[in-house]
C-alpha positions as MATLAB code, in Angstrom:
seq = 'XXXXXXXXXXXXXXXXXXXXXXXXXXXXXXXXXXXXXXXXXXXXXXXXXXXXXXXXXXXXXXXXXXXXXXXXXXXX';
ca = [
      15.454   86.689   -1.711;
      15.102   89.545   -4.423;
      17.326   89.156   -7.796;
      18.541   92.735   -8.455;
      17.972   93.586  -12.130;
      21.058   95.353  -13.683;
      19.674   97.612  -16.411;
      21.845   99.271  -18.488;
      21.741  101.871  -21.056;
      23.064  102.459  -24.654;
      26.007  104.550  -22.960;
      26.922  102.128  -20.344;
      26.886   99.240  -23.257;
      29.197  101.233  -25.480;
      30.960  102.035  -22.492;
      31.817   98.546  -22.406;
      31.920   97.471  -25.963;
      34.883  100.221  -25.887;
      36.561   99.197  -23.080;
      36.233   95.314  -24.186;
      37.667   96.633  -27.590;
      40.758   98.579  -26.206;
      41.664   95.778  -23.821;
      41.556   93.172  -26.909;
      44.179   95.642  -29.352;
      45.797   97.736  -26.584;
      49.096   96.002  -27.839;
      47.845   96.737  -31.651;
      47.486  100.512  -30.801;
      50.549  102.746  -30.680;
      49.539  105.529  -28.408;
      52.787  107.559  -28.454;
      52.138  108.185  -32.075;
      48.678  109.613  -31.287;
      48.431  113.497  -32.689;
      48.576  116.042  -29.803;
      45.029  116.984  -29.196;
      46.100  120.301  -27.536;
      48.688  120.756  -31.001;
      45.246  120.146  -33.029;
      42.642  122.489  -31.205;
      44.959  125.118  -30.974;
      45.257  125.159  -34.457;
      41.909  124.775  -35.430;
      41.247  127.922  -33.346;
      43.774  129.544  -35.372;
      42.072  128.857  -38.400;
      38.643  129.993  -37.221;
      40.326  132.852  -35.792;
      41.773  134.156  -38.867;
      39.447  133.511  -40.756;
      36.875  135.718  -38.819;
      39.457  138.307  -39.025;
      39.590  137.936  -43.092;
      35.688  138.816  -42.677;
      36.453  141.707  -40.899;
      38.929  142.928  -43.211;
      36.533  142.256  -46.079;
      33.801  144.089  -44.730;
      36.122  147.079  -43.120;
      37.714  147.357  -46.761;
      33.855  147.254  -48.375;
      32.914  150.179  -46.397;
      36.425  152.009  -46.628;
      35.902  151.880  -50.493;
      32.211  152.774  -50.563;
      33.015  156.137  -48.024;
      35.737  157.043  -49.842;
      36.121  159.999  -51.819;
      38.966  161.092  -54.116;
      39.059  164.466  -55.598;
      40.954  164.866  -58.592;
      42.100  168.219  -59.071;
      43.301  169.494  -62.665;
      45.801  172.291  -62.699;
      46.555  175.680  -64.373;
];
């Protein structure tokens, strides 16, 4: 009769390790008062999105200035 070997790999023992470890403090952890990740990556796209958009400012208000002319005209 063959012995099947059970080889596992750093992911499947974490796997575990993490499963062993929730099931030991699931009482100890208060998921209700988790943060929303949805609340938190919509955010964080706002962020990145803004700031892109402060670059674009930047560099639209850069060129503005450097293209623009003003004429000064003295009158009579």
């Amino acid at each position: 009769m063959l012995a099947e070997i059970e080889i596992k790999d750093d992911m499947q023992i974490f796997a575990d390790f993490l499963g062993e470890m929730i099931a030991k403090y699931i009482c100890k952890i208060n998921l209700e008062e988790l943060p929303d990740p949805d609340l938190y990556l919509t955010l964080k796209n706002l962020k990145w999105m803004y700031k892109v958009l402060a670059q674009k400012r930047s560099e639209m208000q850069k060129e503005k200035d450097y293209f623009e002319i003003e004429y000064v005209f003295f009158g009579c």
